[in-house]
MDTraj code that builds the backbone (N, CA, C; nanometers):
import mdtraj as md
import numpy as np

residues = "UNK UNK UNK UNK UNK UNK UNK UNK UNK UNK UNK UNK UNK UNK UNK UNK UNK UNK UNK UNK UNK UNK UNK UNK UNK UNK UNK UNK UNK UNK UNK UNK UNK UNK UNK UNK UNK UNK UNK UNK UNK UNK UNK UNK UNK UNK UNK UNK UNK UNK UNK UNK UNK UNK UNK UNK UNK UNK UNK UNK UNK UNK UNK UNK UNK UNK UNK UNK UNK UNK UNK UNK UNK UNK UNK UNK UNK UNK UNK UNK UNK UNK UNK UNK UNK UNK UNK UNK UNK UNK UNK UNK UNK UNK UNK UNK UNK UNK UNK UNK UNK UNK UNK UNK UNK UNK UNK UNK UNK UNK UNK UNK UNK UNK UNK UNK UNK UNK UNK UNK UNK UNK UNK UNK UNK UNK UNK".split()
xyz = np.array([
    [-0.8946, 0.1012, 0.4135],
    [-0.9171, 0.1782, 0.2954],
    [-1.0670, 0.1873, 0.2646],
    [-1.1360, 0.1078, 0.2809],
    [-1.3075, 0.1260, 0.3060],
    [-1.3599, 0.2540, 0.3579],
    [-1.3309, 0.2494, 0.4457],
    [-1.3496, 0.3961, 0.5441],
    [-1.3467, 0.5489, 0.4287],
    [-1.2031, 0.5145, 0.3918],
    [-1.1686, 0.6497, 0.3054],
    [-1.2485, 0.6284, 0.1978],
    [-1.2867, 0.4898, 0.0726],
    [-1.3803, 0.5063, -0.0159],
    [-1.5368, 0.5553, 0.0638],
    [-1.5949, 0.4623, 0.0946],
    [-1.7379, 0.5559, 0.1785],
    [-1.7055, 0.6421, 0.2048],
    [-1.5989, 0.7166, 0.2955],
    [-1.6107, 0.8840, 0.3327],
    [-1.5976, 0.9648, 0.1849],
    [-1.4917, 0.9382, 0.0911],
    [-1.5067, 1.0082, -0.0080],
    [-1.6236, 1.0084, -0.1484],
    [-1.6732, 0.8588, -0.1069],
    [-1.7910, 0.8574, -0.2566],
    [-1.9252, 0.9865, -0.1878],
    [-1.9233, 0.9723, -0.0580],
    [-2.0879, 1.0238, -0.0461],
    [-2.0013, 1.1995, 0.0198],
    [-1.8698, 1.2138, 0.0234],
    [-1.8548, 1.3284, 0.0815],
    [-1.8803, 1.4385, 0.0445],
    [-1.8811, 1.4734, -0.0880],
    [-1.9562, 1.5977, -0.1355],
    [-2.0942, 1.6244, -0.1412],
    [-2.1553, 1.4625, -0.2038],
    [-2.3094, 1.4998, -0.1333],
    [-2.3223, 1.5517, -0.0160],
    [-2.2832, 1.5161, 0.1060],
    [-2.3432, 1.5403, 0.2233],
    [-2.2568, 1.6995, 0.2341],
    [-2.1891, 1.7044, 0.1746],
    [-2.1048, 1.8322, 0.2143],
    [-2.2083, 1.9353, 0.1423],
    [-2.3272, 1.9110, 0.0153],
    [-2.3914, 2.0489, 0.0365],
    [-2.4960, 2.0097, 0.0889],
    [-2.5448, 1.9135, 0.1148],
    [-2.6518, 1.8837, 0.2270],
    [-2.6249, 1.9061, 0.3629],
    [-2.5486, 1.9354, 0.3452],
    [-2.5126, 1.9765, 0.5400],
    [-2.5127, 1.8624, 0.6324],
    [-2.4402, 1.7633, 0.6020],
    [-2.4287, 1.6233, 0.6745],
    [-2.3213, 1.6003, 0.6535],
    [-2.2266, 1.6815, 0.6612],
    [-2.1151, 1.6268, 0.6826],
    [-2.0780, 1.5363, 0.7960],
    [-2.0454, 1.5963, 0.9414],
    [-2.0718, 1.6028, 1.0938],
    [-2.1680, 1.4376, 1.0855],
    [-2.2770, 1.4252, 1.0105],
    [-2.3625, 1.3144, 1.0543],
    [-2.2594, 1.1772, 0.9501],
    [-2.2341, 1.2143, 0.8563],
    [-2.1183, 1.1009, 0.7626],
    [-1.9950, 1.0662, 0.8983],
    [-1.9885, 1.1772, 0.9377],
    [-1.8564, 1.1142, 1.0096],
    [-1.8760, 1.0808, 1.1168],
    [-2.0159, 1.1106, 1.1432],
    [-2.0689, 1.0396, 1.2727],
    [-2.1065, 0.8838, 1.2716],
    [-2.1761, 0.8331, 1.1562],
    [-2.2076, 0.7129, 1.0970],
    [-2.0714, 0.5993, 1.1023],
    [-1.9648, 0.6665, 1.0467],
    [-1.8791, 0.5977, 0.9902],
    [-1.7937, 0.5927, 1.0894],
    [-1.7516, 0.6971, 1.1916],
    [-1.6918, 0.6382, 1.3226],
    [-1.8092, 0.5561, 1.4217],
    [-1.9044, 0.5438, 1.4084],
    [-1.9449, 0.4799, 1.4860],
    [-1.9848, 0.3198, 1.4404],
    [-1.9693, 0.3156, 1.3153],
    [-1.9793, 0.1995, 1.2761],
    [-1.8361, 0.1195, 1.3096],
    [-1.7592, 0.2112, 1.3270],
    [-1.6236, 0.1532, 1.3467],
    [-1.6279, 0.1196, 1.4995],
    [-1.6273, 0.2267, 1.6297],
    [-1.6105, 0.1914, 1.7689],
    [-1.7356, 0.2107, 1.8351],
    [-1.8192, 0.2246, 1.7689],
    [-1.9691, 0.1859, 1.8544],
    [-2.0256, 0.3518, 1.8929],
    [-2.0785, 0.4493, 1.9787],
    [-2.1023, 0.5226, 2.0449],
    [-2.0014, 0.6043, 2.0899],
    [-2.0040, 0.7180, 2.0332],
    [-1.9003, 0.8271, 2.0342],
    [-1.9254, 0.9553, 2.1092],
    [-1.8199, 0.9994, 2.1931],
    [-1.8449, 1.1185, 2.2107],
    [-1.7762, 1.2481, 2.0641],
    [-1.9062, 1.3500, 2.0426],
    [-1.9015, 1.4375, 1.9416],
    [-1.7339, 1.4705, 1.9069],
    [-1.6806, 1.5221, 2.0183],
    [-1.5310, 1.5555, 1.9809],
    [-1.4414, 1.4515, 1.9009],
    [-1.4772, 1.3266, 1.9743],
    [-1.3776, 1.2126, 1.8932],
    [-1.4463, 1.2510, 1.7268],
    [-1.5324, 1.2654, 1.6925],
    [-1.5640, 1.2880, 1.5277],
    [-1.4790, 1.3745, 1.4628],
    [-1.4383, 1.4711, 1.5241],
    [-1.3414, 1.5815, 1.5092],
    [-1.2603, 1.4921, 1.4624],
    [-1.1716, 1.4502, 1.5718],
    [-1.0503, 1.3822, 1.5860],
    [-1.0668, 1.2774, 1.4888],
    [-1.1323, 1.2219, 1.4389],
    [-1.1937, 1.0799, 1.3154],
    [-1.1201, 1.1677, 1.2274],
    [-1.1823, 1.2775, 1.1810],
    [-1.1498, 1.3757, 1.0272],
    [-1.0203, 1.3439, 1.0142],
    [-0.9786, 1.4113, 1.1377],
    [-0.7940, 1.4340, 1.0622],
    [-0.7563, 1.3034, 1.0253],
    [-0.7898, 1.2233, 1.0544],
    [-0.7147, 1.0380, 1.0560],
    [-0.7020, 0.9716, 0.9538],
    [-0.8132, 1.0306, 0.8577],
    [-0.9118, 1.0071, 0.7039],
    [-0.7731, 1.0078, 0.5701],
    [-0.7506, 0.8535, 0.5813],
    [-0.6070, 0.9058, 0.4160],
    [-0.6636, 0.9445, 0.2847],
    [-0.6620, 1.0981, 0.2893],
    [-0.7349, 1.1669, 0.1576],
    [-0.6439, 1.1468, 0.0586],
    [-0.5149, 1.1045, 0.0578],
    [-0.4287, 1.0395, -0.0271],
    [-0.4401, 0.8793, -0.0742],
    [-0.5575, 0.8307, -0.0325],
    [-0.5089, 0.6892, -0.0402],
    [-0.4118, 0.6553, 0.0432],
    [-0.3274, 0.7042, 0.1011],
    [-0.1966, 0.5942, 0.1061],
    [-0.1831, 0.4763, 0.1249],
    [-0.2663, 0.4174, 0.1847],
    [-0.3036, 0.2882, 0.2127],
    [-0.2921, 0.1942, 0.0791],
    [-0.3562, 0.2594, -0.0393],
    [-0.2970, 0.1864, -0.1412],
    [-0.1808, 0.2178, -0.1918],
    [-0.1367, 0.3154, -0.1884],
    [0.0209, 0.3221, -0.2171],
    [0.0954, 0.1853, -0.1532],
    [0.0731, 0.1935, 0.0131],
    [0.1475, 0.1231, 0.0959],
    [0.1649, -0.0062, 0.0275],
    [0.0322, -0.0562, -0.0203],
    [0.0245, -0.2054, -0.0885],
    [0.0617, -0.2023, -0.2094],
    [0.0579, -0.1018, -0.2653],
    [0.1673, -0.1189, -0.4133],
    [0.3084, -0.1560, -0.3623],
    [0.3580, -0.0975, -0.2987],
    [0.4730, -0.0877, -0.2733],
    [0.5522, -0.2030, -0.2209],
    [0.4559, -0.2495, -0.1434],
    [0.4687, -0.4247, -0.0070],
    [0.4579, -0.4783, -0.1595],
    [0.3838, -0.4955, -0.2453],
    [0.3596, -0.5840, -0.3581],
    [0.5015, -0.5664, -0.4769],
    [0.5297, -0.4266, -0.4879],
    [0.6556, -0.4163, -0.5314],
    [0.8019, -0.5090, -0.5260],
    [0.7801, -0.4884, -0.3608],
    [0.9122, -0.5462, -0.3427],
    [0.9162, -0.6697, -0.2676],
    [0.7969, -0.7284, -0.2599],
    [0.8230, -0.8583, -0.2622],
    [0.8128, -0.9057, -0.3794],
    [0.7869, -0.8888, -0.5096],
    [0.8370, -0.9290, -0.6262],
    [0.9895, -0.9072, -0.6783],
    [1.0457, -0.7910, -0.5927],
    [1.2119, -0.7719, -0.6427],
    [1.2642, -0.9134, -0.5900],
    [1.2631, -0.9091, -0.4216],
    [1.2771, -1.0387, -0.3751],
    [1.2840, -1.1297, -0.4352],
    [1.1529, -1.1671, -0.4672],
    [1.1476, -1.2914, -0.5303],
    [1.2544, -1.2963, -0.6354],
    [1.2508, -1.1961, -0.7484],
    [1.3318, -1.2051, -0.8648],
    [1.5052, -1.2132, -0.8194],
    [1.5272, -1.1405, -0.6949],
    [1.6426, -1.1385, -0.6100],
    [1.7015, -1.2935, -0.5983],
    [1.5944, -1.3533, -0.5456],
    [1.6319, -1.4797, -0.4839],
    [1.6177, -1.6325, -0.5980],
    [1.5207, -1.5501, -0.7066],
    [1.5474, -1.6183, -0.8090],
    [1.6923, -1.6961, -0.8890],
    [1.7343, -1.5583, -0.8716],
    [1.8900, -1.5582, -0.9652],
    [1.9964, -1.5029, -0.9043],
    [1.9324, -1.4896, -0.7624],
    [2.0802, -1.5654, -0.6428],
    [2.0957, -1.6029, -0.5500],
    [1.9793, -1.6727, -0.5477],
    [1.9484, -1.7786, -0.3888],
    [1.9146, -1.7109, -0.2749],
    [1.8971, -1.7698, -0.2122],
    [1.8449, -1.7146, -0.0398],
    [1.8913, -1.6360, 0.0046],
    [2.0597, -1.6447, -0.0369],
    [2.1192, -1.5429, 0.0554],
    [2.1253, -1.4013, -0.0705],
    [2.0479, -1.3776, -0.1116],
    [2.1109, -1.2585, -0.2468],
    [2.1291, -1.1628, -0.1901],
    [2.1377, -1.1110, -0.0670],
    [2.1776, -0.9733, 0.0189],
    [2.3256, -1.0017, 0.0109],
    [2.3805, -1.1258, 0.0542],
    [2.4879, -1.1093, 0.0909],
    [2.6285, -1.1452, -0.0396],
    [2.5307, -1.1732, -0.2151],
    [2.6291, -1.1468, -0.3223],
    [2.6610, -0.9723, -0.3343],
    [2.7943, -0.9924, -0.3964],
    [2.8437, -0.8723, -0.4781],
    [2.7340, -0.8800, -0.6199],
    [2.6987, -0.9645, -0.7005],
    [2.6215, -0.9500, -0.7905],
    [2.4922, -0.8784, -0.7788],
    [2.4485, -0.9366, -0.6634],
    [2.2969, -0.8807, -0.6463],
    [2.3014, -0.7041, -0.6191],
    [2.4175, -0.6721, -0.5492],
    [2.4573, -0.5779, -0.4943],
    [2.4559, -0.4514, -0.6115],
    [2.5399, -0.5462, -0.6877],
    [2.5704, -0.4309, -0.8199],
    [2.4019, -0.4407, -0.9089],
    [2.3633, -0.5168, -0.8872],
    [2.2100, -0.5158, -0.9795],
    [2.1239, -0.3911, -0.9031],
    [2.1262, -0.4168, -0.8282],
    [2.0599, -0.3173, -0.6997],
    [2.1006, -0.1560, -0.7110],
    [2.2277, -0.1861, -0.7734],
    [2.2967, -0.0131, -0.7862],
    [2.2978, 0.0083, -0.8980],
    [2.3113, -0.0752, -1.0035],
    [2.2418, -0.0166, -1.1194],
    [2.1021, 0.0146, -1.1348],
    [1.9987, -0.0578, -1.0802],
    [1.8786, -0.0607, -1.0777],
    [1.7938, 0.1323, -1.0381],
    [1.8603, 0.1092, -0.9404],
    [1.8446, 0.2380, -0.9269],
    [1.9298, 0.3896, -0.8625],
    [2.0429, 0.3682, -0.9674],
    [2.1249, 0.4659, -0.9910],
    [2.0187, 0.5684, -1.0336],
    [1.9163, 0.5966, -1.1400],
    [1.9259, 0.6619, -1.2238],
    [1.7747, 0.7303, -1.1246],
    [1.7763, 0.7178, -0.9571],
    [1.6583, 0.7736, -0.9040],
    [1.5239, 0.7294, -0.9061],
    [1.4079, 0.7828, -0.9532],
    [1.3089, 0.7670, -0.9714],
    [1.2368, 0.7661, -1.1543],
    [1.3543, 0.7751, -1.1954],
    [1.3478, 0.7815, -1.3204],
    [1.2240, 0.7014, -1.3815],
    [1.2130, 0.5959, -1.3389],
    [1.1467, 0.4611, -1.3951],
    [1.0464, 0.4465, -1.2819],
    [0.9364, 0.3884, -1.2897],
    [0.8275, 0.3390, -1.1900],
    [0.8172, 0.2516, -1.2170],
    [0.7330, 0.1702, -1.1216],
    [0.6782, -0.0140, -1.0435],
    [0.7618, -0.0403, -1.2175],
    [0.6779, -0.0678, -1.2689],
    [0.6284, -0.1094, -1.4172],
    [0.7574, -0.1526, -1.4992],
    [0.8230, -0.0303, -1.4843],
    [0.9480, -0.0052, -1.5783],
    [1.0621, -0.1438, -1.5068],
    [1.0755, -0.0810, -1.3517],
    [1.1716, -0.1680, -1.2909],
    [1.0836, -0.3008, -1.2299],
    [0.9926, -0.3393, -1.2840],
    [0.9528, -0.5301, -1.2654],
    [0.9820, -0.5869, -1.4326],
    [0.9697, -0.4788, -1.5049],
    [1.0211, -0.5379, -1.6350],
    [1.1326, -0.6043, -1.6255],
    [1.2414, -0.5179, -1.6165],
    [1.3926, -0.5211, -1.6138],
    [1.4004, -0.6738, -1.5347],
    [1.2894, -0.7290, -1.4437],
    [1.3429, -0.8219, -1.3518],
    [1.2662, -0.9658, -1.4131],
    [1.1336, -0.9353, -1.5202],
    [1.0825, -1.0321, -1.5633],
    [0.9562, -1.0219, -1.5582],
    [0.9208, -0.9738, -1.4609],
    [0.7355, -0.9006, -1.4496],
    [0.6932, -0.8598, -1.5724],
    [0.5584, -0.8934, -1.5675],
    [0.4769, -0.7679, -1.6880],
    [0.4532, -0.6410, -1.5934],
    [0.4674, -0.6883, -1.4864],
    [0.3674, -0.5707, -1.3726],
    [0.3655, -0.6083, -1.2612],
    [0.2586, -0.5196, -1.1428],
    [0.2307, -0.5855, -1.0311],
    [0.1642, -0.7342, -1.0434],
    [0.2252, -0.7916, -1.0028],
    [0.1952, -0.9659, -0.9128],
    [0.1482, -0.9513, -0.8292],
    [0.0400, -1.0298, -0.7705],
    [0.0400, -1.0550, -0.5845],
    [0.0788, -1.1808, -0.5840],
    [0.1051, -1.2218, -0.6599],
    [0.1720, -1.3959, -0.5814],
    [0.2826, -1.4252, -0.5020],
    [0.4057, -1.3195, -0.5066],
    [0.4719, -1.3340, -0.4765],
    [0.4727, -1.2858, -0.2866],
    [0.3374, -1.1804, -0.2884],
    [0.3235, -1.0627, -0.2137],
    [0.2266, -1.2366, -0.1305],
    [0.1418, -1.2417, -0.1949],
    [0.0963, -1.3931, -0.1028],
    [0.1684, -1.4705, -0.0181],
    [0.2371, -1.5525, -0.1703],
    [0.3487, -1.6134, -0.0789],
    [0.4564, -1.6342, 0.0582],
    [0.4552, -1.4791, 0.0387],
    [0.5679, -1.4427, 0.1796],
    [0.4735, -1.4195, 0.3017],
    [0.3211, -1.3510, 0.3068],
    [0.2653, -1.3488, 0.3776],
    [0.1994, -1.4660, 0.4255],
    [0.1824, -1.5680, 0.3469],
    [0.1730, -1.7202, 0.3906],
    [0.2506, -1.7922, 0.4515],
    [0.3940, -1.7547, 0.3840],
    [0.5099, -1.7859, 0.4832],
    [0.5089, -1.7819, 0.6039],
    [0.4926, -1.6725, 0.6025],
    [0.4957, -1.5979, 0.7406],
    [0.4155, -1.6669, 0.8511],
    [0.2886, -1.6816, 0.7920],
    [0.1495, -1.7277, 0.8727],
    [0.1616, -1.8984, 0.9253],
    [0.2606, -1.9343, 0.8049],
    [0.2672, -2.0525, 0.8429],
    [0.3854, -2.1335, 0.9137],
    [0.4685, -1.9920, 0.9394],
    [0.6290, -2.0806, 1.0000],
    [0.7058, -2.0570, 1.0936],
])
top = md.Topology()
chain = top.add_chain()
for i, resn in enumerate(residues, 1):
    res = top.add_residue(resn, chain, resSeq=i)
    for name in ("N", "CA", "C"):
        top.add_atom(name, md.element.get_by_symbol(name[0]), res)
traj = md.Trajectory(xyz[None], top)
């Protein structure tokens, strides 16, 4: 996500300075060293002008907090209750109705956590 902030803070400057071509020359080459011109081309399209990258981590951060709240209040196995099941289908019966915010309430959150989003990735690292 670096990449996309530097390409987008200085991209309009250089875009009426006529450096565009040299921004994306800088910034792929800071990445793989010595480029041939065409790969710069090919750099552009690659560029998430959406962010998504932070979406992605909202989202990983999302639902390892459902988890957690999952496994809170029905153990390890909460995939395999009928309770959790029906929480899950009420939760989001109603679509997209509600965002992050709305549905970490409902579970005990004020909001996004990363602790929980830690946790599992520590897990992970460590087992």
């Amino acid at each position: 996500m670096g990449v996309e902030l530097e390409f987008f803070s200085n991209a309009l400057n250089n875009f009426f300075r006529g450096g565009v071509l040299r921004l994306h020359k800088n910034l792929f080459e800071s990445l793989f060293g010595e480029v041939n011109p065409l790969d710069i081309h090919r750099f552009t399209y690659t560029i998430d002008d959406g962010f998504y990258a932070a979406q992605y981590l909202r989202a990983w951060i999302f639902d390892a907090q459902m988890r957690a709240a999952l496994r809170e209040e029905h153990g390890d196995t909460w995939w395999q209750t009928r309770e959790a099941g029906a929480f899950l289908r009420r939760e989001w019966s109603s679509g997209q109705k509600y965002g992050v915010t709305e549905l970490l309430e409902g579970v005990g959150y004020a909001g996004l956590d990363l602790d929980p989003f830690v946790e599992e990735i520590e897990s992970h690292l460590s087992g």
